[in-house]
N, C-alpha and C positions, 0 to 999 in steps of 0.2 A: 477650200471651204465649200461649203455645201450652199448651192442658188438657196434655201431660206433662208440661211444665216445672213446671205447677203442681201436677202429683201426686208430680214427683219431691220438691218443694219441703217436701211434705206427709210426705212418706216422710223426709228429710233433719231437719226438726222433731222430726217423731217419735221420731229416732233419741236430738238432742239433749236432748228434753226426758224421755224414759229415761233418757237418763244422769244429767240433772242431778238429778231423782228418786232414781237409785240413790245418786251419788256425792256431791251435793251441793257438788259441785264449781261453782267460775267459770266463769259462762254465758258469757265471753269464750274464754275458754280452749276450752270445749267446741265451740263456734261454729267458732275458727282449725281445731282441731284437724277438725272434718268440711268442714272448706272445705280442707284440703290432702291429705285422703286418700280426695275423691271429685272424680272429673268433674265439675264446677262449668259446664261451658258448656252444658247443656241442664236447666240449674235455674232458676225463676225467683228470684234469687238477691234481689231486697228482699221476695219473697214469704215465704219462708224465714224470714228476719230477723225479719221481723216477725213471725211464727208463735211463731219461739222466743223472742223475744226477751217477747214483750208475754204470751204463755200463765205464762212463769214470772214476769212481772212482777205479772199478777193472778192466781197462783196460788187463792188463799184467796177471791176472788170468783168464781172461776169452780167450785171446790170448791164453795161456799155455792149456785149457780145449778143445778149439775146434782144437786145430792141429793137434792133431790125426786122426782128422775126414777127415782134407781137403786134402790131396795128394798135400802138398805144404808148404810154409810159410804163416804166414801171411801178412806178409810184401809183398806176392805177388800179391796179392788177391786186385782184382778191388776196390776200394777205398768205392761203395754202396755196395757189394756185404758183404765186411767187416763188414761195419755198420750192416747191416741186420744180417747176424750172431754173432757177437757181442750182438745185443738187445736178438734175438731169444736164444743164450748160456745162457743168466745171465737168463732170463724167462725157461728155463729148469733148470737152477741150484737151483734160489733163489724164483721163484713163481711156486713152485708143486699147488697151488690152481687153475691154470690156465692147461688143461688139456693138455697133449704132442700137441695131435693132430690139436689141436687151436693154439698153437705154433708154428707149422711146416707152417698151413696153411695162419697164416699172415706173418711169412717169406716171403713163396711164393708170396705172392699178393704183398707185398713191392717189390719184387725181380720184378714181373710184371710191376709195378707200376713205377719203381725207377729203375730200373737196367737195365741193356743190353738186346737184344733178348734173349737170351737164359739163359741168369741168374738163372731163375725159378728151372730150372734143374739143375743148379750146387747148390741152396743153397736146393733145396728138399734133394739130395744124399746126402748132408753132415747130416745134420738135422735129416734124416733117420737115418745115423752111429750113429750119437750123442747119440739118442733119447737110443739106444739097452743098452749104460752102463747107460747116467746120468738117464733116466729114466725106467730102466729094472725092477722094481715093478710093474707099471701101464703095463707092455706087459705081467704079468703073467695072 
């Protein structure tokens, strides 16, 4: 797959796992509903899935893995800004194929993209902490 297809795929998660956040709505339901009201042919579309699908699966692990990082709760944490590191946590935990640094850097761009002015820099500094335990092999 082609790096947009996997940032659109990351943007498309994003969106879902906002909502399901907000509304607390059926991750099924949420999933049909962004697969009929987006171009779907330049998504990597089991990328996707599994983004959304397996971030709100381990919700509550992936909350427990990045708290350390953020000087805060989660519970505090701007509702995108969440999402974003949510996806970017489980992709440092469960996709080591996918390199740290491409990690960080579609955080950022979602955070850009999706998040507050200044967002970019609070989800880089955590990302950064993150990256020193869950990924401290790739920084030797």
């Amino acid at each position: 797959m082609k790096p947009a297809a996997r940032r659109k795929a990351r943007e498309l998660a994003l969106q879902g796992v906002y909502s399901w956040q907000m509304s607390g709505n059926d991750v099924s339901g949420i999933e049909l509903h962004l697969a009929t009201t987006n171009n779907m042919a330049k998504v990597d579309m089991p990328y996707f899935q599994e983004l959304f699908r397996e971030v709100v699966k381990q919700v509550e692990h992936l909350d427990i893995t990045m708290k350390p990082y953020l000087g805060r709760l989660p519970e505090e944490l701007d509702p995108i800004e969440k999402a974003i590191l949510r996806i970017s946590t489980y992709e440092l935990v469960s996709r080591i194929d996918v390199p740290y640094k491409v990690v960080i850097n579609e955080g950022i761009e979602l955070a850009k993209n999706f998040g507050a002015e200044e967002s970019h820099k609070f989800v880089n500094g955590v990302l950064d902490k993150a990256v020193k335990t869950l990924r401290k092999h790739e920084l030797s």
